[in-house]
C-alpha positions as CSV (number, residue, x, y, z in Angstrom):
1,X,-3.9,-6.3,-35.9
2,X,-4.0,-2.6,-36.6
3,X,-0.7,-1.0,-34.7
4,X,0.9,2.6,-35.2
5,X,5.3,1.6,-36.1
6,X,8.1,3.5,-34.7
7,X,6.5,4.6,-31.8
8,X,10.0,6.3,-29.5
9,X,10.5,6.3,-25.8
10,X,10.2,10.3,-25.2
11,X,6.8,10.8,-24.9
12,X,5.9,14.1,-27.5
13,X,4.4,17.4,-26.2
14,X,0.9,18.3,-26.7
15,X,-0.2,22.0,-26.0
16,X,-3.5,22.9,-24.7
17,X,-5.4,25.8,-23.3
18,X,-7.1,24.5,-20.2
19,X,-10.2,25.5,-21.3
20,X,-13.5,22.7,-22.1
21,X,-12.3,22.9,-25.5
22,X,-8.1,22.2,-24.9
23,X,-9.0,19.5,-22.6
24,X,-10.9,17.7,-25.1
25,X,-8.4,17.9,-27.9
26,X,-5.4,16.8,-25.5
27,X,-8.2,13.5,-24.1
28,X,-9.0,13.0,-28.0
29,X,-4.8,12.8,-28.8
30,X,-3.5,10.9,-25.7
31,X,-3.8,7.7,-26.8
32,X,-2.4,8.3,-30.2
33,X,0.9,6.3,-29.4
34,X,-1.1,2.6,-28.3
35,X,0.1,0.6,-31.0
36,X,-3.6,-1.4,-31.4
37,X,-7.3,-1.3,-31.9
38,X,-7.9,-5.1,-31.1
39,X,-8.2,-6.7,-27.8
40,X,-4.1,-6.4,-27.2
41,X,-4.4,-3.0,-25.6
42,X,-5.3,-4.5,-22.9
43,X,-1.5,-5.9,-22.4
44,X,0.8,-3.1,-20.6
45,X,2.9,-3.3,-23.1
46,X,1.1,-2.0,-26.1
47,X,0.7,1.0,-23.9
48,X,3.4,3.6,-24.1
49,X,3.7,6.6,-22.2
50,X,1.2,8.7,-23.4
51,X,1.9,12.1,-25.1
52,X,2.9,14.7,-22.0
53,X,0.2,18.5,-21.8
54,X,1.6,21.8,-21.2
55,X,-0.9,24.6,-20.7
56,X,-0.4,27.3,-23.2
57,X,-2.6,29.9,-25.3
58,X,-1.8,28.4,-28.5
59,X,-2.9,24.8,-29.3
60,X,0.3,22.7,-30.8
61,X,-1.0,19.1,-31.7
62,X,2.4,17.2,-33.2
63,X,1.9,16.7,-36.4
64,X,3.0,12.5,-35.5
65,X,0.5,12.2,-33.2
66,X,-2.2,13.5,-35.8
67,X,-0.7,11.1,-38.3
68,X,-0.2,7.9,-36.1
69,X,-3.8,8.3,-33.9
70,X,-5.7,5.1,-34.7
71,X,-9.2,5.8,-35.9
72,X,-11.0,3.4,-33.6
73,X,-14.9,4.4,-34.1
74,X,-15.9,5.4,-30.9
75,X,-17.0,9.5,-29.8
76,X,-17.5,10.9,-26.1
77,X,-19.7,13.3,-26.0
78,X,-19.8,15.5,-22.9
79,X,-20.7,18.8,-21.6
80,X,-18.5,21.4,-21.9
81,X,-17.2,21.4,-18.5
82,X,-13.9,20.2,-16.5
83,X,-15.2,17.8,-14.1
84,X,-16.5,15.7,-16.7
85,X,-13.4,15.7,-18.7
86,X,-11.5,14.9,-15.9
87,X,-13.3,11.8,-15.2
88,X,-13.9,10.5,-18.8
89,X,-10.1,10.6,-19.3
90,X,-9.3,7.2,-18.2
91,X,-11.9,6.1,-20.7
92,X,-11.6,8.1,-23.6
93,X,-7.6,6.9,-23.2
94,X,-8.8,3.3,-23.3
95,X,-11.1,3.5,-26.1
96,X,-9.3,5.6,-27.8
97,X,-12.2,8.1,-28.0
98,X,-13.1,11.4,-30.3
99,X,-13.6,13.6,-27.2
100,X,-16.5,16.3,-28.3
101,X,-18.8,19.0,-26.8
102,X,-21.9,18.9,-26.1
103,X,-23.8,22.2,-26.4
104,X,-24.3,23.2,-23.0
105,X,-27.4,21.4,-21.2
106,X,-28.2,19.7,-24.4
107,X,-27.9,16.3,-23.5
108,X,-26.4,14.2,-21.0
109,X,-23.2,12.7,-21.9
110,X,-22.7,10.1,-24.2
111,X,-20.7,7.1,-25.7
112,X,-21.5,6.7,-29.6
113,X,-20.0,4.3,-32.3
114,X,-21.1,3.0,-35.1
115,X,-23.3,0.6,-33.0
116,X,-25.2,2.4,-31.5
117,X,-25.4,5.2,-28.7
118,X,-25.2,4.5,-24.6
119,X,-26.2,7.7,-22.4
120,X,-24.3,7.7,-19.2
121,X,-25.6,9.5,-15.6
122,X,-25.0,12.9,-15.0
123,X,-22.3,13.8,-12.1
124,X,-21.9,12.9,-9.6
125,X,-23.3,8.8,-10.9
126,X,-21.2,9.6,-14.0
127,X,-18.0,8.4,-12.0
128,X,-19.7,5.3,-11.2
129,X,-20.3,5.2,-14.8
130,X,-17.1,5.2,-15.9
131,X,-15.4,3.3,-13.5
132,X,-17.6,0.8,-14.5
133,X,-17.5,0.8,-18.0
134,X,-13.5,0.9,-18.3
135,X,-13.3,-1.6,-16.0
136,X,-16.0,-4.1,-17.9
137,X,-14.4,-3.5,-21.1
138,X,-10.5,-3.5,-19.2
139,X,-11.0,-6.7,-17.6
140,X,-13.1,-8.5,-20.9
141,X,-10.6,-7.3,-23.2
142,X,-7.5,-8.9,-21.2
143,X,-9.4,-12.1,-21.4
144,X,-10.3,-12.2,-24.7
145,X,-6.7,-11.1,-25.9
146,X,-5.3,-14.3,-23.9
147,X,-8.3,-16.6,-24.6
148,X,-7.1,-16.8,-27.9
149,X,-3.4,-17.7,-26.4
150,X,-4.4,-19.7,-23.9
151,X,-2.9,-17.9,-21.1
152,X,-5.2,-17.2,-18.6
153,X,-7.3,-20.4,-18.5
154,X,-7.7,-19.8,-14.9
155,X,-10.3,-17.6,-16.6
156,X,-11.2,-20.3,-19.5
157,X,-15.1,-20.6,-19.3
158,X,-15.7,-17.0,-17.7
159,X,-16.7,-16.3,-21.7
160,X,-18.4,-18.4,-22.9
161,X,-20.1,-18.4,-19.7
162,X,-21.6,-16.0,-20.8
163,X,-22.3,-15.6,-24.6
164,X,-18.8,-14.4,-25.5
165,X,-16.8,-15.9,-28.5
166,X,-12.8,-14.9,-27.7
167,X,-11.8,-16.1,-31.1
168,X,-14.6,-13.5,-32.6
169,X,-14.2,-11.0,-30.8
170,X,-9.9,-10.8,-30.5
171,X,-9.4,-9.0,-33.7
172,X,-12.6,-7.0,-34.2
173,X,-12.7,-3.5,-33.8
174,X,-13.8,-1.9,-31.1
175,X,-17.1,-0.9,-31.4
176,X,-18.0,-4.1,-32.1
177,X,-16.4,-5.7,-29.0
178,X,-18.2,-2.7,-27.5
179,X,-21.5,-3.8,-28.3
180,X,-21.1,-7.5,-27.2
181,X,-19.3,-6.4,-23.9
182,X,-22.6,-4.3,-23.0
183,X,-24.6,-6.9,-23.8
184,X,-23.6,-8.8,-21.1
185,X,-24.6,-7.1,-17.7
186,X,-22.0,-4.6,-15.8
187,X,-21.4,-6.1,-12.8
188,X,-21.7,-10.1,-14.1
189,X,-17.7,-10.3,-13.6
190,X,-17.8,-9.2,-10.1
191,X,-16.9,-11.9,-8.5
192,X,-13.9,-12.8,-11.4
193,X,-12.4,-9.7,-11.6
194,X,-9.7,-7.9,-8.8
195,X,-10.7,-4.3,-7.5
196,X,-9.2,-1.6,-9.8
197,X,-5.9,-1.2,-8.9
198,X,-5.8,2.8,-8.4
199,X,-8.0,5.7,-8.0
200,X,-7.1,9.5,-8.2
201,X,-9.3,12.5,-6.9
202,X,-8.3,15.3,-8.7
203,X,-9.4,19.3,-8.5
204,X,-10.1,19.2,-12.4
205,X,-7.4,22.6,-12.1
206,X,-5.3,24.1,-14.5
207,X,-2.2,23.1,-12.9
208,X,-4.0,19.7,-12.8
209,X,-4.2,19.2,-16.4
210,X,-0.2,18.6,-16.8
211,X,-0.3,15.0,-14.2
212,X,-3.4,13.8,-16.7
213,X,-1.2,11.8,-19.0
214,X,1.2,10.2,-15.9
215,X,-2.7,9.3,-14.6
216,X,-3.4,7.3,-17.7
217,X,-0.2,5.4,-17.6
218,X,-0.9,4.3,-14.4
219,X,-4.7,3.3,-15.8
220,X,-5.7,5.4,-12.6
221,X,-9.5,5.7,-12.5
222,X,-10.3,9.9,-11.7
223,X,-12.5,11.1,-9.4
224,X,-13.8,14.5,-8.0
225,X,-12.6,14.8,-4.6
226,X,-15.0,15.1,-1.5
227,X,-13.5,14.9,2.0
228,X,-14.1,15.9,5.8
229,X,-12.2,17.1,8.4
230,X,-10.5,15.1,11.2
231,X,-9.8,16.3,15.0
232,X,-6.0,15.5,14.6
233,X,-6.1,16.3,18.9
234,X,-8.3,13.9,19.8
235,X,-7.8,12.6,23.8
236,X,-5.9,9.9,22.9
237,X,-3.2,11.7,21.3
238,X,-3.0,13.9,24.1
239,X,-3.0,11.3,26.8
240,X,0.1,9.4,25.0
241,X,1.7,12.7,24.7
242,X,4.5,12.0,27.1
243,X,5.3,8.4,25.8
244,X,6.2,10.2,22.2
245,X,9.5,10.0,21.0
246,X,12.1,12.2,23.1
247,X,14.4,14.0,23.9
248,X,12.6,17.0,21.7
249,X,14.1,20.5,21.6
250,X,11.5,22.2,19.7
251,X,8.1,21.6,17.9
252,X,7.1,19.0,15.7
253,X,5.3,20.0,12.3
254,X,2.6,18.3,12.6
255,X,-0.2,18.1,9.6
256,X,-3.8,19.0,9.1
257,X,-4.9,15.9,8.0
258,X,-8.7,15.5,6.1
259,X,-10.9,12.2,5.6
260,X,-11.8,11.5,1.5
261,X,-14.1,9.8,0.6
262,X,-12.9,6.9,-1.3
263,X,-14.2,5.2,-4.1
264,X,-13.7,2.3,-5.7
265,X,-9.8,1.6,-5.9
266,X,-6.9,-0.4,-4.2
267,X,-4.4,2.6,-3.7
268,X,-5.8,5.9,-3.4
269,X,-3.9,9.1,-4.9
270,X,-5.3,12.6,-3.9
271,X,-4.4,15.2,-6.4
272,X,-6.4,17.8,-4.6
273,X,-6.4,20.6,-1.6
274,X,-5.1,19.3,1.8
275,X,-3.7,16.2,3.0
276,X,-4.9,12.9,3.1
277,X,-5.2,9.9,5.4
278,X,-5.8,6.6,3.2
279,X,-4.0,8.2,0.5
280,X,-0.6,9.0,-1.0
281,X,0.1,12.7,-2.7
282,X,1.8,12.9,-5.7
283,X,2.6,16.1,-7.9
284,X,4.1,16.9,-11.1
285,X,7.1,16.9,-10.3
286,X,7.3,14.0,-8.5
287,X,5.4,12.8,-12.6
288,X,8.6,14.4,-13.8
289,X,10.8,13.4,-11.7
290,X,10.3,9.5,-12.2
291,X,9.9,9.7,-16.2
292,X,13.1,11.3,-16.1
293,X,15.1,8.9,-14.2
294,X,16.9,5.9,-15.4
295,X,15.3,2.7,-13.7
296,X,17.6,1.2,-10.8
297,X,19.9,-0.9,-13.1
298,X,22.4,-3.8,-11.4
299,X,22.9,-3.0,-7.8
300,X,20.8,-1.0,-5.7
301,X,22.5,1.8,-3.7
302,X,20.7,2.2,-0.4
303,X,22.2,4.3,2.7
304,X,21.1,4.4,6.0
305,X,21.3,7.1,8.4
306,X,21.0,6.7,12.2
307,X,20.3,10.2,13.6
308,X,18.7,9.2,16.7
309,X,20.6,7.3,19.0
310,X,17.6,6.2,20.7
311,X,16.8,4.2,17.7
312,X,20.2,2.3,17.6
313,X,18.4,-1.0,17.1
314,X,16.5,-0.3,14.0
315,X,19.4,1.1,11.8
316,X,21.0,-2.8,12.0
317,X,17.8,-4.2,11.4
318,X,16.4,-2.2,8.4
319,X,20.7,-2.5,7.0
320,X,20.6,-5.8,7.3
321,X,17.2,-5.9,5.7
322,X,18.1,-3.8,2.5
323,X,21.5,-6.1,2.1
324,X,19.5,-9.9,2.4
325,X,16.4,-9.6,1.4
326,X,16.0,-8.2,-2.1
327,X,14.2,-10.4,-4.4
328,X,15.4,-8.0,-7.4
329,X,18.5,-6.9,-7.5
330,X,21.2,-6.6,-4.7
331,X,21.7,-3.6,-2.9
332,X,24.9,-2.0,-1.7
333,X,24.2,-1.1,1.9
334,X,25.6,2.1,3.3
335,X,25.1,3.2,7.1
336,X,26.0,6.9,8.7
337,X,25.6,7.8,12.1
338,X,24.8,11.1,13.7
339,X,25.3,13.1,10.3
340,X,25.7,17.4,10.8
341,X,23.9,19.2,8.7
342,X,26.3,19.8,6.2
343,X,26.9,15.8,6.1
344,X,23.2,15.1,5.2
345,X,22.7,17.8,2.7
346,X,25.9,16.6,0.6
347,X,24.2,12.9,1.2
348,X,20.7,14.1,0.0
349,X,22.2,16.1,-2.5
350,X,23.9,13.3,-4.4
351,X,22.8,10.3,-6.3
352,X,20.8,7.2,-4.3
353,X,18.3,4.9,-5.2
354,X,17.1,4.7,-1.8
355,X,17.6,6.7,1.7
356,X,16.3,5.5,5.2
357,X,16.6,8.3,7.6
358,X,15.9,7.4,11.3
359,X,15.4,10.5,14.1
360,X,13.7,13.8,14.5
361,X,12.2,16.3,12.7
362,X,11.2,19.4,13.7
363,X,10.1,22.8,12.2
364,X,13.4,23.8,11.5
365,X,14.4,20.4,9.5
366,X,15.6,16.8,9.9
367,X,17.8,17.1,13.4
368,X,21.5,16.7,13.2
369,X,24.3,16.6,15.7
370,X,24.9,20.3,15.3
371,X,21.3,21.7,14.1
372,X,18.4,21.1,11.8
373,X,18.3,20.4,7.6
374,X,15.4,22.0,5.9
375,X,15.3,20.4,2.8
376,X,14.0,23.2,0.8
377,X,17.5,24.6,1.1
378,X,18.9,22.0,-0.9
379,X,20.5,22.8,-4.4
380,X,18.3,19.3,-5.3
381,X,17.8,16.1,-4.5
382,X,20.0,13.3,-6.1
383,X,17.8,10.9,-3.7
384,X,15.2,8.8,-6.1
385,X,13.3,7.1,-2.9
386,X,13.1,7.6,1.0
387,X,11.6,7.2,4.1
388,X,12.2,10.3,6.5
389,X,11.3,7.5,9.6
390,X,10.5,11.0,11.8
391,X,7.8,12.7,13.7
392,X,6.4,15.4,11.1
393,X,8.3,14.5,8.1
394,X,5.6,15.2,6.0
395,X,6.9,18.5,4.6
396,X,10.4,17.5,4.4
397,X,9.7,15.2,2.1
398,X,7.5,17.1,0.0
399,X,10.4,19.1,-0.6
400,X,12.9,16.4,-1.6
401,X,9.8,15.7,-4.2
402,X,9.7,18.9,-5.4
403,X,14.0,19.1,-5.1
404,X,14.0,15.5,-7.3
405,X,12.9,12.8,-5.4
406,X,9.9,10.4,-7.2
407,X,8.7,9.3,-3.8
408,X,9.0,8.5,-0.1
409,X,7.1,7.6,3.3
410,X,6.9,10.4,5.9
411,X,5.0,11.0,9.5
412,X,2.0,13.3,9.7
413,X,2.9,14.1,13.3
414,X,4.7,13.0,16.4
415,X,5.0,8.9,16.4
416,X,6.2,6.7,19.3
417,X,9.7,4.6,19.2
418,X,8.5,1.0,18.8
419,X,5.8,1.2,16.6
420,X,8.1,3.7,14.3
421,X,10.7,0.4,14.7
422,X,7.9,-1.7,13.5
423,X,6.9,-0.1,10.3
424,X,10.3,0.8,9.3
425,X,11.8,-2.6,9.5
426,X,8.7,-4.0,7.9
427,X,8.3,-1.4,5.5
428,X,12.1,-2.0,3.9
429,X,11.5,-5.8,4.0
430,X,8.1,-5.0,1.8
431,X,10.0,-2.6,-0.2
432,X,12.7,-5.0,-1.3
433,X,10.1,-7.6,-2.4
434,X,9.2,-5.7,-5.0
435,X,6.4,-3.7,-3.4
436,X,5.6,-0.1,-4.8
437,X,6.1,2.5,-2.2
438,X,2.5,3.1,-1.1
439,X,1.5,-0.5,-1.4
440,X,4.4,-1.2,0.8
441,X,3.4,1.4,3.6
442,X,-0.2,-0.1,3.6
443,X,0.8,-3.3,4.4
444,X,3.5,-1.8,6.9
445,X,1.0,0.4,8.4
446,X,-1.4,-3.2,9.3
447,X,1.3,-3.7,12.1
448,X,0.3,-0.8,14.5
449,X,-2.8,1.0,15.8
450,X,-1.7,4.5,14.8
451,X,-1.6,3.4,11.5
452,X,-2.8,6.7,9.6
453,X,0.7,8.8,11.3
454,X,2.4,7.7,8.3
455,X,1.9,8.7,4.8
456,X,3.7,8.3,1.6
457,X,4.5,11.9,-0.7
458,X,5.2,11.5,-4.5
459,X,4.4,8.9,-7.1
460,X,3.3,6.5,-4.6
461,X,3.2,3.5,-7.0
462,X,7.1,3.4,-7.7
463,X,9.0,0.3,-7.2
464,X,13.0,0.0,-6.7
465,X,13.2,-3.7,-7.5
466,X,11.4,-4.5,-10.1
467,X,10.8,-7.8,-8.8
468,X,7.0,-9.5,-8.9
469,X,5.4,-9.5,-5.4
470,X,2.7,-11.3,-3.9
471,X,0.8,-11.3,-0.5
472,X,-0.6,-14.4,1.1
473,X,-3.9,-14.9,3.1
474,X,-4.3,-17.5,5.5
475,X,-7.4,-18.7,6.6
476,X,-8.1,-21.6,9.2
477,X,-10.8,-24.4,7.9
478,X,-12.1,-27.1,9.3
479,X,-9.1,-29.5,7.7
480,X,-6.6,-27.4,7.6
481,X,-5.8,-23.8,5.8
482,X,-7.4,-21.8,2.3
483,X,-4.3,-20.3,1.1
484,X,-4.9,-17.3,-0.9
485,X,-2.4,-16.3,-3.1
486,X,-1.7,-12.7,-5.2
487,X,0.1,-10.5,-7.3
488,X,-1.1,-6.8,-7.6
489,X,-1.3,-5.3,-10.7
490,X,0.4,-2.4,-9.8
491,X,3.1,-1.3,-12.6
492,X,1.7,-4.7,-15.3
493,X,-1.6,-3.3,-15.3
494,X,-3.0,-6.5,-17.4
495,X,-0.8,-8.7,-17.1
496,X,-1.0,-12.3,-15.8
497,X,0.8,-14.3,-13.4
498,X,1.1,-17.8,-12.4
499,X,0.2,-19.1,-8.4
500,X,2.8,-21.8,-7.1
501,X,0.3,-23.8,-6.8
502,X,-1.3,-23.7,-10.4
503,X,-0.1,-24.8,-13.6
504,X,-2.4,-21.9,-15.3
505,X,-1.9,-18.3,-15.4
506,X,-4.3,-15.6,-14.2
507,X,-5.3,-12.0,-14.2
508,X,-3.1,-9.7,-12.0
509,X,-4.8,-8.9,-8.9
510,X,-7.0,-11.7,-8.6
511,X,-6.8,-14.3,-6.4
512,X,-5.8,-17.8,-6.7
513,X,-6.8,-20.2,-4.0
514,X,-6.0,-23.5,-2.7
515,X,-6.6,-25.6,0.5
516,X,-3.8,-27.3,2.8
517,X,-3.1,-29.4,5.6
518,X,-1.3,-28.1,8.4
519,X,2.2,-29.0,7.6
520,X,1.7,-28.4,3.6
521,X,0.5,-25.0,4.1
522,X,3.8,-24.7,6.7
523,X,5.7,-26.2,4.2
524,X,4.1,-23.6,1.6
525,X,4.6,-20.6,3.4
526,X,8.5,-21.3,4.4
527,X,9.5,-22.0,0.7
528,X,8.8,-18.3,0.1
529,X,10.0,-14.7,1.4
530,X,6.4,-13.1,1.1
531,X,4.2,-11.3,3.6
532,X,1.7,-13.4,5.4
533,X,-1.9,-11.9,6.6
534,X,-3.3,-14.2,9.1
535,X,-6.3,-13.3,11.0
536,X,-5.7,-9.5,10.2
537,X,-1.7,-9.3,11.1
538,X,1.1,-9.1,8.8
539,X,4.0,-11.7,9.8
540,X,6.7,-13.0,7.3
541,X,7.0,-17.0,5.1
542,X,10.0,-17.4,6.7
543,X,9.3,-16.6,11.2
544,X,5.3,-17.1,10.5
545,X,4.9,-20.6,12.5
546,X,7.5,-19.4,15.5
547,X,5.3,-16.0,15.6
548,X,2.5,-17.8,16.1
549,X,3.6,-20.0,18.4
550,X,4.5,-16.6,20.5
551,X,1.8,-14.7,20.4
């Protein structure tokens, strides 16, 4: 195994002009601190951070990340233009890739190692290209590293299946592994393998260039992004109007919301113009923000605040949520009640792992007893996490981002009481199973029709537990129940884990199955504290047979 020693924790500084030419040195020295050329780089924890960019005139390429850049054989060779930089970054991370120019509508772009030469499409198809390429060579890598191990032999004969020797292939260098990956056909796996896990459309911008390495951490596939607007005042909206949460004093701040087009991709991250439905936003700082933070560490310190008196109910529900249902660590549960201004800012100002804010906002702030907090008055935000559970929170909590935060769910616009209720009590029970913050507001957001109010601002794939989640499907059969079980690979990207139900470890994010009886699969489901989808709705293990029973 060829890996690179004494690799640190702070990730070093690479400086780039933001031209063609800047943005393929800092894609050619980004993966200079994996610690492998064989199969193993699949494995999360070969990867670390990569090196951080900062846009600058003069190019400053550390002098250890020259030294310790594994040679591993393989060139990109694109046009001398942004977008396709952008899009081969994922990639040329992966492989470890020479990232060079083409001269200018010389040829299309193209993979080359020793083995030969591949041409790829010209954009738009390129992005197909890639995405399919990383995530054929991704996916065959993972199972030839633990072939060899035998660890995932839920995925034993998928190999040799077709043609593949593991034991040849885990220590050979890359081009070669290259050249019998693309020898079998892209798209053979497509039934084995789980849906990437992220996708982020980025404006290939200068002030995009900087979030590029936090992108390849995440093993985010990159996109251009292509959207269309959305009447946000459609007749339904305005025929609810006076059900909306009250009493209001002034205007909501509502958001222009626009409709991407997605690609392939579990979660969806839009690093562009506008805001999205679908998809969280994240930003630098919100990058910054979370590499710069300690993880949680012992007990979790949540606080609640109860700003709404209408609301009363959900403050004891999502409290008591936050206190007894943590799968990773315990929380210390904290609950204020009609805050002033002065109370909150002090609150938002200081250290928490996690804040739950129920009431209004309005254009002037989150409402207090005596007056509304913008939070882009705050000296900072001490708060890592949130949900701002209020109409038009949206740019409230893009400020805590931008003050400190990592991430947070907010509104779009005005939201009714009860289904507000509904996705914050199940949206801090998802969160405390070890869901990441976006992952946690999609599954919260399967609970009511207005599902696209709600959004989530910041790094979007944060988790405050750490603890291993998992989602079960449940789907009636003639004899009984097929009981689907997964982990996403969110945060382990490559990494296995092991069904209840099997004695053999799989892939993260695909999906083990198994069929019950009735009272097994009851049995099943009650044993564990996971969300349940059953015929489309989210319930919970440990209520799912009484729900059903009631509705």
């Amino acid at each position: 195994m060829s890996s690179v020693d004494g690799v640190g924790t702070n990730p070093p500084l690479l400086a780039v002009s933001a031209t063609p030419t800047g943005i393929a040195t800092a894609l050619t020295h980004l993966s200079a601190r994996m610690r492998t050329t064989d199969a193993a780089r699949s494995h999360p924890d070969t990867r670390p951070h990569p090196p951080l960019v900062t846009v600058s005139d003069e190019q400053q390429v550390p002098p250890s990340l020259r030294e310790n850049r594994l040679d591993t054989g393989v060139e990109l060779r694109l046009p001398p233009e942004r977008e396709y930089l952008f899009v081969a970054a994922p990639l040329a991370y992966y492989l470890g890739a020479t990232v060079t120019l083409a001269e200018e509508g010389s040829a299309p772009p193209r993979l080359l190692t020793s083995e030969g030469v591949r041409d790829l499409a010209p954009l738009p198809e390129f992005q197909t290209d890639v995405a399919d390429l990383l995530r054929h060579v991704f996916f065959l890598d993972c199972l030839v590293r633990e072939h060899r191990g035998e660890e995932f032999t839920c995925h034993r004969d998928a190999l040799p299946d077709h043609g593949l020797c593991p034991i040849a292939l885990a220590d050979a260098p890359i081009p070669a592994r290259l050249e019998a990956y693309l020898d079998v056909p892209i798209g053979a796996f497509d039934d084995d393998w789980p849906e990437w896990h992220l996708a982020t459309y980025a404006d290939p911008t200068t002030a995009s260039l900087p979030c590029l390495p936090y992108l390849l951490d995440s093993l985010s596939l990159v996109y251009l992004p292509e959207w269309s607007d959305i009447d946000a005042q459609g007749l339904l909206r305005r025929s609810l109007d006076d059900f909306f949460r009250a009493p209001r004093s002034g205007p909501v701040a509502s958001v222009d919301v626009v409709d991407p087009e997605l690609q392939e991709g579990e979660l969806h991250a839009w690093l562009a113009e506008g805001v999205p439905v679908s998809a969280f936003t994240p930003s630098l700082a919100a990058f910054e923000n979370r590499l710069a933070a300690p993880p949680p560490n012992g007990e979790l310190d949540v606080c609640v605040v109860l700003n709404d008196d209408a609301m009363d109910g959900e403050h004891e529900v999502v409290a008591r949520t936050y206190r007894e249902r943590s799968a990773g660590m315990p929380a210390d549960v904290t609950v204020h009640e009609s805050l002033s201004v002065e109370e909150l800012a002090r609150l938002l100002e200081s250290e928490h792992d996690f804040v739950h804010y129920i009431g209004h906002c309005e254009v002037g702030g989150l409402q207090c007893a005596d007056g509304g907090l913008d939070c882009e008055s705050l000296s900072g935000s001490g708060v890592r996490t949130f949900f701002l559970n209020a109409c038009g929170s949206y740019h409230q909590g893009r400020a805590l981002v931008e003050r400190g935060s990592v991430a947070g769910a907010v509104t779009l616009r005005t939201v009714l009481n009860r289904p507000a209720a509904t996705v914050g009590t199940t949206f801090a029970r998802l969160l405390m199973c070890g869901f990441g913050i976006e992952r946690a507001m999609q599954l919260a957001r399967r609970q009511i029709m207005m599902s696209t109010d709600y959004a989530v601002v910041g790094d979007g794939t944060y988790s405050i537990t750490g603890a291993e989640p998992a989602v079960v499907h449940l789907d009636e059969t003639e004899d009984g129940y097929e009981l689907t079980y997964r982990v996403p690979a969110d945060g382990r990207v490559g990494d296995g884990f092991r069904a209840p139900f099997e004695s053999c470890r799989r892939l993260r994010g695909t999906a083990a199955r198994a069929s019950f009886d009735p009272a097994s699969a009851e049995a099943f489901i009650k044993a564990r504290n996971v969300p349940v989808i059953y015929d489309g709705t989210l319930y919970w293990s440990d209520t799912f047979s009484d729900d059903l029973k009631k509705a």
